[in-house]
ChimeraX commands (.cxc) that place a marker at each C-alpha (Angstrom):
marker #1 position 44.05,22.41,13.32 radius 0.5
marker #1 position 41.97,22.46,10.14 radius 0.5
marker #1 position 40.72,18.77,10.46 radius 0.5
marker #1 position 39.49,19.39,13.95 radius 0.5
marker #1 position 37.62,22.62,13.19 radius 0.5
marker #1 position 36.42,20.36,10.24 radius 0.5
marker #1 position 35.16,17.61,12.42 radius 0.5
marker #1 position 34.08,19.87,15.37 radius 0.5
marker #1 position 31.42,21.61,12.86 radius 0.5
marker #1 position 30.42,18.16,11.60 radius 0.5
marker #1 position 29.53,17.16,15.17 radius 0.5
marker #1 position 28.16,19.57,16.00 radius 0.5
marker #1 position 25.78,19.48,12.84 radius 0.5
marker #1 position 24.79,16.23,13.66 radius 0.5
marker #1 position 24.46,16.97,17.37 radius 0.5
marker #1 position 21.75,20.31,16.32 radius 0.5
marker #1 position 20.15,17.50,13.69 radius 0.5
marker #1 position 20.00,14.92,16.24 radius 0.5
marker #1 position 18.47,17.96,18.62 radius 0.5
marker #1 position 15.68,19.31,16.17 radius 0.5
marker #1 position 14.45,15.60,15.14 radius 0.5
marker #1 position 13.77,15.01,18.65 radius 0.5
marker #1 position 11.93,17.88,19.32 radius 0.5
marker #1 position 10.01,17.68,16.47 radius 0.5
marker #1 position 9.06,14.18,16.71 radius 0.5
marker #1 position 8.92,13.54,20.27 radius 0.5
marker #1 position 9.62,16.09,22.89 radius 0.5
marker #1 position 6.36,18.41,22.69 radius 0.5
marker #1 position 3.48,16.22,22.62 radius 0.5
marker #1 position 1.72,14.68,25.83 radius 0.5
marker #1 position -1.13,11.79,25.55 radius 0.5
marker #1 position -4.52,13.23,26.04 radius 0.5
marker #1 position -6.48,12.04,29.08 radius 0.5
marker #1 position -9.86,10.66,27.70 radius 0.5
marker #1 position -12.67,12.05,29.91 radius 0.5
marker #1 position -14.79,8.76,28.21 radius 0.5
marker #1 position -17.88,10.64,27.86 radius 0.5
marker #1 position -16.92,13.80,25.63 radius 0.5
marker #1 position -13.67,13.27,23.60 radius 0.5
marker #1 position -15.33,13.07,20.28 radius 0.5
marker #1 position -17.32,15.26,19.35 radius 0.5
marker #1 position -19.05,16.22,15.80 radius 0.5
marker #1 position -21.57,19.46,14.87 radius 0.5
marker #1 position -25.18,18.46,14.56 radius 0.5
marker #1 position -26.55,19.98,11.13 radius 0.5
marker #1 position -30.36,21.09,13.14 radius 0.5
marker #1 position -28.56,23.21,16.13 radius 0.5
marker #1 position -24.71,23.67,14.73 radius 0.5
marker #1 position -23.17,22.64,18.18 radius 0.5
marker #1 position -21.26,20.10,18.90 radius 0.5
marker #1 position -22.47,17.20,20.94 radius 0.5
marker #1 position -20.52,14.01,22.00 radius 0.5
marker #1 position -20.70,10.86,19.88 radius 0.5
marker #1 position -20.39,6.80,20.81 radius 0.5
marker #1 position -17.07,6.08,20.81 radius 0.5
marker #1 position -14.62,3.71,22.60 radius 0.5
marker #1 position -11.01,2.96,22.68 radius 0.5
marker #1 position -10.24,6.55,22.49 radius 0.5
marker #1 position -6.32,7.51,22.26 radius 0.5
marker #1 position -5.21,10.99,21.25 radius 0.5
marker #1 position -1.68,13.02,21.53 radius 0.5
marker #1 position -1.34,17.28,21.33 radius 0.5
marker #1 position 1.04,19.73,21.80 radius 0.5
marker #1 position 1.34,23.21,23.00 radius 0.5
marker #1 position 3.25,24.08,20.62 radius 0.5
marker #1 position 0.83,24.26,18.02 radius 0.5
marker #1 position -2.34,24.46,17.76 radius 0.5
marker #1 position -2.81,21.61,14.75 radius 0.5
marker #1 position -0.81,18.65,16.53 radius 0.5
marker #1 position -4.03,17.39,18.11 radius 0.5
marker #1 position -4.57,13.66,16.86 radius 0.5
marker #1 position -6.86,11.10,17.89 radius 0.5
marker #1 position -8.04,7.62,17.29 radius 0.5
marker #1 position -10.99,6.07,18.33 radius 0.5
marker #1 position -13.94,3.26,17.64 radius 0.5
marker #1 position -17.84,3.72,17.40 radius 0.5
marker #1 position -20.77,1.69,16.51 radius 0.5
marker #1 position -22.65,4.31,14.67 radius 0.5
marker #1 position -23.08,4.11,10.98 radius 0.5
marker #1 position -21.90,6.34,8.25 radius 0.5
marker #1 position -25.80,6.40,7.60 radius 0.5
marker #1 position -26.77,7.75,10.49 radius 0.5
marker #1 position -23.57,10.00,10.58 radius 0.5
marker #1 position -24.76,11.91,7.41 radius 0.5
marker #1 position -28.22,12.06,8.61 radius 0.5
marker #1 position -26.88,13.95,11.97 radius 0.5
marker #1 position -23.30,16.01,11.90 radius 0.5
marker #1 position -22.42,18.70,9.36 radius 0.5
marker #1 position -20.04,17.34,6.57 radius 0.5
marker #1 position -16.86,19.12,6.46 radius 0.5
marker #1 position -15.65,20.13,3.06 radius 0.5
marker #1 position -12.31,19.61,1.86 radius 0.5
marker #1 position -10.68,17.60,5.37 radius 0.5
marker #1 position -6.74,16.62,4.97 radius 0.5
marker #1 position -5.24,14.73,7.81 radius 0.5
marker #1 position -1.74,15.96,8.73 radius 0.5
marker #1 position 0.98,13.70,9.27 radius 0.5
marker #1 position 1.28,12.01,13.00 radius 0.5
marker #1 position 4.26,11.43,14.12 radius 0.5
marker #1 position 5.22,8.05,13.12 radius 0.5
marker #1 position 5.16,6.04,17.09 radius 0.5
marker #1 position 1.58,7.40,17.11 radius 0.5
marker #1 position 0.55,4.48,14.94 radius 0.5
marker #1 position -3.05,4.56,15.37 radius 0.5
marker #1 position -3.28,7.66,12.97 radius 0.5
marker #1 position -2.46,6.48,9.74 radius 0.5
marker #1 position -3.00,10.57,7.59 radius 0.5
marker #1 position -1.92,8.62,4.41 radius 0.5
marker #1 position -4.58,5.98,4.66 radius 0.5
marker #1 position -7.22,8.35,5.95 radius 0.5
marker #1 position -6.71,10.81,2.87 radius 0.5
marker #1 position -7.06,7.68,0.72 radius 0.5
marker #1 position -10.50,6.79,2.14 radius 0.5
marker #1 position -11.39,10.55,2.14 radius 0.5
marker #1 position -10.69,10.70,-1.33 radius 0.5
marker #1 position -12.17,7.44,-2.85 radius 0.5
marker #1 position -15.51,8.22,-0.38 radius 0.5
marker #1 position -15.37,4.94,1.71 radius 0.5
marker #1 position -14.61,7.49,4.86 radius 0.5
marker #1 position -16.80,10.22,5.34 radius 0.5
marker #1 position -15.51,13.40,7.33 radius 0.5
marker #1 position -17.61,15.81,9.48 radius 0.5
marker #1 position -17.45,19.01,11.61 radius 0.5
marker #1 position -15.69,18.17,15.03 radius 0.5
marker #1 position -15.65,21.80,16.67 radius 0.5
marker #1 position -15.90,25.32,14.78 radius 0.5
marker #1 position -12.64,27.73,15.87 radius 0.5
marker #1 position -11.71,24.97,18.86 radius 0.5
marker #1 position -8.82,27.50,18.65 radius 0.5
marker #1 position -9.08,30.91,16.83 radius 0.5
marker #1 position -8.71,29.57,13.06 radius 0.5
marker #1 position -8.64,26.20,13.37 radius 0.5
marker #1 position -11.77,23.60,13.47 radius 0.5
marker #1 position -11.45,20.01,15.15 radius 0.5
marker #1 position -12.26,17.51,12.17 radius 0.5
marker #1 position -13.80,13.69,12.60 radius 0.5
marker #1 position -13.41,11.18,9.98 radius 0.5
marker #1 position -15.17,7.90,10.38 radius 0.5
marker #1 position -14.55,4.61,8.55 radius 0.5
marker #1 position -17.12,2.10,7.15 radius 0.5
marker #1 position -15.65,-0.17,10.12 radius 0.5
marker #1 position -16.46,2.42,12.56 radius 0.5
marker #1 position -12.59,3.35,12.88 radius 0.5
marker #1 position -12.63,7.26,13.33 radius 0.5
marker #1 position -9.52,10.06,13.63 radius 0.5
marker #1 position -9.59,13.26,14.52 radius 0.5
marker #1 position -7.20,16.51,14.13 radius 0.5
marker #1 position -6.86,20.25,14.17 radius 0.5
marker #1 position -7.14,21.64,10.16 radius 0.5
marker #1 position -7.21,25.64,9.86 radius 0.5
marker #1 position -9.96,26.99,8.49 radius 0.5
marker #1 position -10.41,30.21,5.62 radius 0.5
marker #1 position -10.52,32.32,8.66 radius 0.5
marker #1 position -7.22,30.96,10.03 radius 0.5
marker #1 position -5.35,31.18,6.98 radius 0.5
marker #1 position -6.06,34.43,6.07 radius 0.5
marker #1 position -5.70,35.80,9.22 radius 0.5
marker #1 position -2.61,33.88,10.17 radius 0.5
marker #1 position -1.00,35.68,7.07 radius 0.5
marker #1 position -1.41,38.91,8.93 radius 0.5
marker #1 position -4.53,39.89,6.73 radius 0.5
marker #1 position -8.06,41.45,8.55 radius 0.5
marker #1 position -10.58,38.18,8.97 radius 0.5
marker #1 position -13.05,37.71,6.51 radius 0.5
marker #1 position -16.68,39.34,7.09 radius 0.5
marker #1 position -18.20,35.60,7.28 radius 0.5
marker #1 position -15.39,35.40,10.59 radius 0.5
marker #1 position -15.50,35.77,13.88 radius 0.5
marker #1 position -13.21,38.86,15.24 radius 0.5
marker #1 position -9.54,37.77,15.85 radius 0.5
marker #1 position -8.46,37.77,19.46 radius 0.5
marker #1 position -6.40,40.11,20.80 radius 0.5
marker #1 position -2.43,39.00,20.56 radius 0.5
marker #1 position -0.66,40.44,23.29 radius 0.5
marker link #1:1,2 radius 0.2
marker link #1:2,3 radius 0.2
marker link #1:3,4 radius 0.2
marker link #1:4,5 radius 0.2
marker link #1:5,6 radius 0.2
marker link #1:6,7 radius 0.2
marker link #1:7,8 radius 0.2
marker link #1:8,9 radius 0.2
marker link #1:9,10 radius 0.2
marker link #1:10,11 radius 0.2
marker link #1:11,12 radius 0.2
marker link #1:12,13 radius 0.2
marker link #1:13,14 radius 0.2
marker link #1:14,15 radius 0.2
marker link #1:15,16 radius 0.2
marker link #1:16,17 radius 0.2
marker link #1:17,18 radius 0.2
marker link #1:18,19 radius 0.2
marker link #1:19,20 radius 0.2
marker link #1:20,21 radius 0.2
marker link #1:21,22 radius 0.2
marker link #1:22,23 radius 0.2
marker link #1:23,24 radius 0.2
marker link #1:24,25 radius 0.2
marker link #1:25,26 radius 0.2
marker link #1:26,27 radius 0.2
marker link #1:27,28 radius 0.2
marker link #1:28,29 radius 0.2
marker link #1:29,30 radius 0.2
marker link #1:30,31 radius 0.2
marker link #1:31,32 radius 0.2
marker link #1:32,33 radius 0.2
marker link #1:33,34 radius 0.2
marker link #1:34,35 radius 0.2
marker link #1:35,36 radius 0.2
marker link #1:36,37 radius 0.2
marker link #1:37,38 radius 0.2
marker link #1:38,39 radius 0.2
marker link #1:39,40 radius 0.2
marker link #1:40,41 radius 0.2
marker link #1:41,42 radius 0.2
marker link #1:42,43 radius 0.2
marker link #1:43,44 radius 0.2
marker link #1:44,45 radius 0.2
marker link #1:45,46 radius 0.2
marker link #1:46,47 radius 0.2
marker link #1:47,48 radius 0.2
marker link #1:48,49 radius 0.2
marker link #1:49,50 radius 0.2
marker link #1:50,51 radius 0.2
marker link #1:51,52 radius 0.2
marker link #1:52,53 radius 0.2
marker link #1:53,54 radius 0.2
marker link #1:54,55 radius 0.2
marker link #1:55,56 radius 0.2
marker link #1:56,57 radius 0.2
marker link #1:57,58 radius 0.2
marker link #1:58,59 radius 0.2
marker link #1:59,60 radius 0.2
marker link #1:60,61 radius 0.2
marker link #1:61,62 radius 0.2
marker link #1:62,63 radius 0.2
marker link #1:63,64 radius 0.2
marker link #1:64,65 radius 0.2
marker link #1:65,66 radius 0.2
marker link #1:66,67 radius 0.2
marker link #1:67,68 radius 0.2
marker link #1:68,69 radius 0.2
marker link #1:69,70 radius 0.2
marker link #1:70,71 radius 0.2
marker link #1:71,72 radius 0.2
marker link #1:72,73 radius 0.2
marker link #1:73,74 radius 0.2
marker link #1:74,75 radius 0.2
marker link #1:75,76 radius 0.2
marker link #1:76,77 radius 0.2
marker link #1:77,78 radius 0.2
marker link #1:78,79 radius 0.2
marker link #1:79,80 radius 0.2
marker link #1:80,81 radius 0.2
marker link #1:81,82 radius 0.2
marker link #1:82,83 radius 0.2
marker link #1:83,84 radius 0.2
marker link #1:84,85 radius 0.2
marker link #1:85,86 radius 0.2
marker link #1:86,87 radius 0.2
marker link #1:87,88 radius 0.2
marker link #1:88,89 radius 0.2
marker link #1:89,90 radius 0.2
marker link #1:90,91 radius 0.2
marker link #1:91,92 radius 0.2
marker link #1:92,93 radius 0.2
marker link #1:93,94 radius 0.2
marker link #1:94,95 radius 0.2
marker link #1:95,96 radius 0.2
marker link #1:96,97 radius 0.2
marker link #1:97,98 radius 0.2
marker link #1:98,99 radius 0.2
marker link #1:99,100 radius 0.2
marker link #1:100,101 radius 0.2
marker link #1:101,102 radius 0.2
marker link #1:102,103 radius 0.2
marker link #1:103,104 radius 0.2
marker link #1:104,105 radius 0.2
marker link #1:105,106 radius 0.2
marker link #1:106,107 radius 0.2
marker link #1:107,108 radius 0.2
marker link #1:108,109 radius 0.2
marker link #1:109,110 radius 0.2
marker link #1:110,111 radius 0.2
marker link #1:111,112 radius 0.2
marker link #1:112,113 radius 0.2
marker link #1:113,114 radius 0.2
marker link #1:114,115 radius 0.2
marker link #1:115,116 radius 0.2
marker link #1:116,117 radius 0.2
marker link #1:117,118 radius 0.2
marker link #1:118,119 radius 0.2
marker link #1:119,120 radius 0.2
marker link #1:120,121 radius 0.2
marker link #1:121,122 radius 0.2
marker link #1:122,123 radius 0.2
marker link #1:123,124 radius 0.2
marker link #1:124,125 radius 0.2
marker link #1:125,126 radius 0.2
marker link #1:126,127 radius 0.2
marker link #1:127,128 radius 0.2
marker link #1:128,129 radius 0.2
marker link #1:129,130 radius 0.2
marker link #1:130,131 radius 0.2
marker link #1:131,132 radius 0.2
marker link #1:132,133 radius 0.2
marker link #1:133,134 radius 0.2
marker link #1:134,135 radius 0.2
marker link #1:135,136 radius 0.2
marker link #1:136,137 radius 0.2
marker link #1:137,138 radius 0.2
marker link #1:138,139 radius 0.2
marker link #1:139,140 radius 0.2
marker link #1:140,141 radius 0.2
marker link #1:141,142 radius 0.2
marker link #1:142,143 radius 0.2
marker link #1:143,144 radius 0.2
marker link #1:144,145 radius 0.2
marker link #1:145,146 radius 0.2
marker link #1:146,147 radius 0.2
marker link #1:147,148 radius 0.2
marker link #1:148,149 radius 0.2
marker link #1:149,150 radius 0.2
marker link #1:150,151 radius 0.2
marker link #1:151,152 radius 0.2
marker link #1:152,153 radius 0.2
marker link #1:153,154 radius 0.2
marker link #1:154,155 radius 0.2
marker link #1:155,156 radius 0.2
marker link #1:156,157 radius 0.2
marker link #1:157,158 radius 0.2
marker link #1:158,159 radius 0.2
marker link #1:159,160 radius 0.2
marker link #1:160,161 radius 0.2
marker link #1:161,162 radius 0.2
marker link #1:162,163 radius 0.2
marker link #1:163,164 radius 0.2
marker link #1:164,165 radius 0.2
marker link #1:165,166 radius 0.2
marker link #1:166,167 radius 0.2
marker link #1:167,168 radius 0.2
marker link #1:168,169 radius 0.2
marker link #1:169,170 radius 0.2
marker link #1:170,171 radius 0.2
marker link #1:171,172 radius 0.2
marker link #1:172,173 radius 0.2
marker link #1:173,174 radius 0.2
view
């Protein structure tokens, strides 16, 4: 009786396992239909809104779940030039993982480029959710990504704290 209680909890441990991997990995997120005229967006530094960008071959995934699974992938022919000159910078941009059949999003290789300066990272969209901004990296070859990062208002308010005075108010959570 002992060895098939013994095996019973090891299937079923590898069952829940099984269970939790998918979910995580693959069960929540949905591909993103591309509108092809306003899926990338970055901040412009003279009005601080957003405006759409050039872009092609635009693929992205999110989830429900969560409000920082939002990836994207996309193409454009502007220049890191004329980038700079336009969009607000974003200070301090870290790509979160993808999951790993998204292959287009690469977070270790785009950290790399963030961090040696050959990809330059701007303002997406300000609080596209309560605490979190949209962020747009762009690659000398006109590669770009895009994901959800939480902002100083985010993380102190997601740890239950009041929101900064530089924040906007919290939404109500019912």
């Amino acid at each position: 009786m002992g060895k098939f209680l013994a095996a019973l909890i090891v299937i079923c441990s590898l069952a829940a396992g099984i269970g939790i991997y998918y979910l995580q990995i693959y069960a929540f997120y949905e591909p993103v239909t591309a509108t092809g005229t306003d899926d990338v967006q970055m901040t412009l530094m003279a009005t601080g809104q957003p405006e759409p960008i050039l872009y092609e071959d635009f693929e992205a995934i999110d989830a429900d779940s969560s409000p920082i699974r939002y990836r994207a992938c996309f193409t454009t022919t502007m220049s890191q030039a004329m980038l700079t000159e336009t969009y607000q910078p974003y200070e301090n941009p870290v790509p979160l993982e993808a999951p790993g059949w998204f292959d287009c999003f690469d977070a270790d290789e785009i950290g790399a480029a963030l961090s040696d300066g050959s990809a330059l990272a701007f303002m997406g969209t300000e609080n596209v959710t309560y605490g979190v901004d949209r962020i747009v990296a762009v690659m000398p070859d006109g590669r770009g990504y895009v994901w959800h990062q939480i902002n100083h208002c985010g993380e102190v308010v997601f740890d239950g704290q009041p929101a900064p005075e530089d924040c906007p108010e919290p939404p109500e959570s019912n």
